[in-house]
C-alpha positions in Angstrom: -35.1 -19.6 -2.5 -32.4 -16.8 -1.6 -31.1 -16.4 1.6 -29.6 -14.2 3.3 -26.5 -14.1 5.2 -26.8 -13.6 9.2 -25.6 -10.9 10.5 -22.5 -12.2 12.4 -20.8 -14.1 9.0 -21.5 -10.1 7.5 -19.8 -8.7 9.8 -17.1 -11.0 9.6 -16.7 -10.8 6.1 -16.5 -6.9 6.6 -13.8 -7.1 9.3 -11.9 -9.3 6.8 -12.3 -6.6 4.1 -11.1 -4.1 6.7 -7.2 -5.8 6.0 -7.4 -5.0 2.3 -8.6 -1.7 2.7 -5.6 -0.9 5.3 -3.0 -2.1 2.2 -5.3 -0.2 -0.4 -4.7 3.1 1.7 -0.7 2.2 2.3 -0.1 1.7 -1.1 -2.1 4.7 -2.8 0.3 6.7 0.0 3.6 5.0 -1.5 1.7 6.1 -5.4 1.4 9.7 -4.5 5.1 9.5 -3.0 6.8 8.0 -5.9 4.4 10.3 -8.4 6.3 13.3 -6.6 9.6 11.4 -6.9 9.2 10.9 -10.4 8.4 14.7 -10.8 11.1 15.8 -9.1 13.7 14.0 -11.2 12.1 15.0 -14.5 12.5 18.9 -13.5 16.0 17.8 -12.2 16.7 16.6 -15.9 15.2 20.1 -17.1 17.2 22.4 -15.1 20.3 20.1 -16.0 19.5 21.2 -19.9 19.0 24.6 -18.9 22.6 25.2 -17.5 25.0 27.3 -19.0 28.3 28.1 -19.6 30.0 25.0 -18.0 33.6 24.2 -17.1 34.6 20.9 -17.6 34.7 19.8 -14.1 30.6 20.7 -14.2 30.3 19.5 -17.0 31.2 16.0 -15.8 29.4 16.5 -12.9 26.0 16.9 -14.6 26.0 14.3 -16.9 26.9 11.9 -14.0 23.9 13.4 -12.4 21.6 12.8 -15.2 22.7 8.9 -15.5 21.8 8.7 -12.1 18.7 10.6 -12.8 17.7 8.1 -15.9 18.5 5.3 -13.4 16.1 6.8 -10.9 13.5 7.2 -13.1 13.4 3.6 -14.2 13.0 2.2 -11.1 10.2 4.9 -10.0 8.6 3.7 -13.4 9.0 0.5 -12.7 7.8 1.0 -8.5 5.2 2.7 -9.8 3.9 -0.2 -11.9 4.2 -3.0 -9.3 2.6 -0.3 -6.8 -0.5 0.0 -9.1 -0.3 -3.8 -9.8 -0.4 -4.1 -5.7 -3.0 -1.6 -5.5 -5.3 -4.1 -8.2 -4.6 -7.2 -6.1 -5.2 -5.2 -3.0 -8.5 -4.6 -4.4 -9.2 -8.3 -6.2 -8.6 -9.4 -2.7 -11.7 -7.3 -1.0 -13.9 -8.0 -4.2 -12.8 -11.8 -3.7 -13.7 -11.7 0.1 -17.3 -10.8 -0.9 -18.0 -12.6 -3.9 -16.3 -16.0 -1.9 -18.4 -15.4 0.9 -21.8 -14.3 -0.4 -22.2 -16.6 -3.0 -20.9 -19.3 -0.6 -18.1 -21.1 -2.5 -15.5 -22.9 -2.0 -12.6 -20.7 -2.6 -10.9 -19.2 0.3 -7.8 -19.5 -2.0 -8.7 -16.6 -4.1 -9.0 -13.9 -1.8 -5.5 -15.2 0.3 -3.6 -15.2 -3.4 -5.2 -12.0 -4.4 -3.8 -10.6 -1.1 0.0 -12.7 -1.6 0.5 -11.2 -4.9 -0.9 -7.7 -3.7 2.1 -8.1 -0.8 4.6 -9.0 -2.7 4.2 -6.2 -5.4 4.5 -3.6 -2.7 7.5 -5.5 -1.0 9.0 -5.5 -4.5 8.5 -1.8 -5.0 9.7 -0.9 -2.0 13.3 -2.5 -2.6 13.0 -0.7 -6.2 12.5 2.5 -4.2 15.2 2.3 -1.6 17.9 1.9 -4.2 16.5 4.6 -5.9 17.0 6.4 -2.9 20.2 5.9 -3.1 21.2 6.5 -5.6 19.5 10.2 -4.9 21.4 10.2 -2.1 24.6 9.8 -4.1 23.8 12.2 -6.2 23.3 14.8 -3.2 27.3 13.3 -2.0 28.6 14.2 -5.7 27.1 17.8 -5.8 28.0 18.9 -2.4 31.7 17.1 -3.2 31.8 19.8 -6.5 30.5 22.8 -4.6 33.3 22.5 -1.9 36.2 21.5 -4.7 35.1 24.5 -6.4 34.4 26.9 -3.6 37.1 25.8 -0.7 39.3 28.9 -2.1 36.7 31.7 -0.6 36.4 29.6 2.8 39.0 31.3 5.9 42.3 28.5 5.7 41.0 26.6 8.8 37.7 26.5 7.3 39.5 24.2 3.9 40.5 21.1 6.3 38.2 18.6 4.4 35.9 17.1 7.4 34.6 13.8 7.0 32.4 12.2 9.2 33.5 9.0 8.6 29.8 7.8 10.6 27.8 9.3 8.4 29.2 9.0 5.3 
């Protein structure tokens, strides 16, 4: 004969699917974000193919910028992979919860390795993300480096004093 579970272990079996959910909702969030990333570094490559009558001193600068912008779009490629592999786990984990409980077996593992694997995925993209930021970041440094070589000649003579905070930099 079936039976039913009570009341009380369903609720606790939802409250344990709430976790899940929580990292399901994080990690779509950290998807959408490193989409956009990706986007923005593809039309960066684009407008780098579009420029024109270069000097030598640009010309250096944009093909630096578009290593860093093939290194920054194999790490969002591969982010984006471990965030959708997270995202699977994330969701293996709530299907495990149910499934474990409902059918009453004996496999609390399953749902608590579902939810380790889903973890580490999205601590491993992260990492893969914050050096891609960086190296974003350097790319901002170089650029901003070339417009004030090239442009300190129009700036006042106390304006040329190269300033550097060394805190921030």
């Amino acid at each position: 004969m079936l039976s039913f579970p009570s009341l009380d272990s369903t609720l606790g079996v939802l409250s344990a699917m709430i976790t899940p959910a929580v990292m399901i909702l994080a990690t779509s969030s950290l998807i959408l974000t490193t989409t956009n990333r990706l986007v923005r570094i593809v039309d960066r490559v684009r407008e780098i193919a579009r420029s024109e009558q270069l000097d030598e001193s640009k010309m250096a600068l944009l093909f630096d910028d578009l290593g860093r912008a093939t290194i920054r779009a194999r790490l969002g490629q591969e982010a984006l992979a471990q965030l959708y592999l997270g995202l699977g786990a994330f969701l293996a984990t709530s299907i495990a919860l149910g499934v474990v409980t409902f059918a009453r077996l004996d496999a609390g593992w399953m749902p608590l390795l579902f939810g380790a694997i889903g973890v580490v995925l999205l601590f491993s993209a992260s990492i893969l993300l914050i050096f891609g930021s960086r190296i974003a970041l350097a790319s901002a440094y170089a650029e901003m480096d070339y417009i004030r070589r090239i442009s300190s000649h129009l700036a006042r003579p106390d304006l040329r004093r190269t300033r550097r905070w060394g805190m921030f930099r």
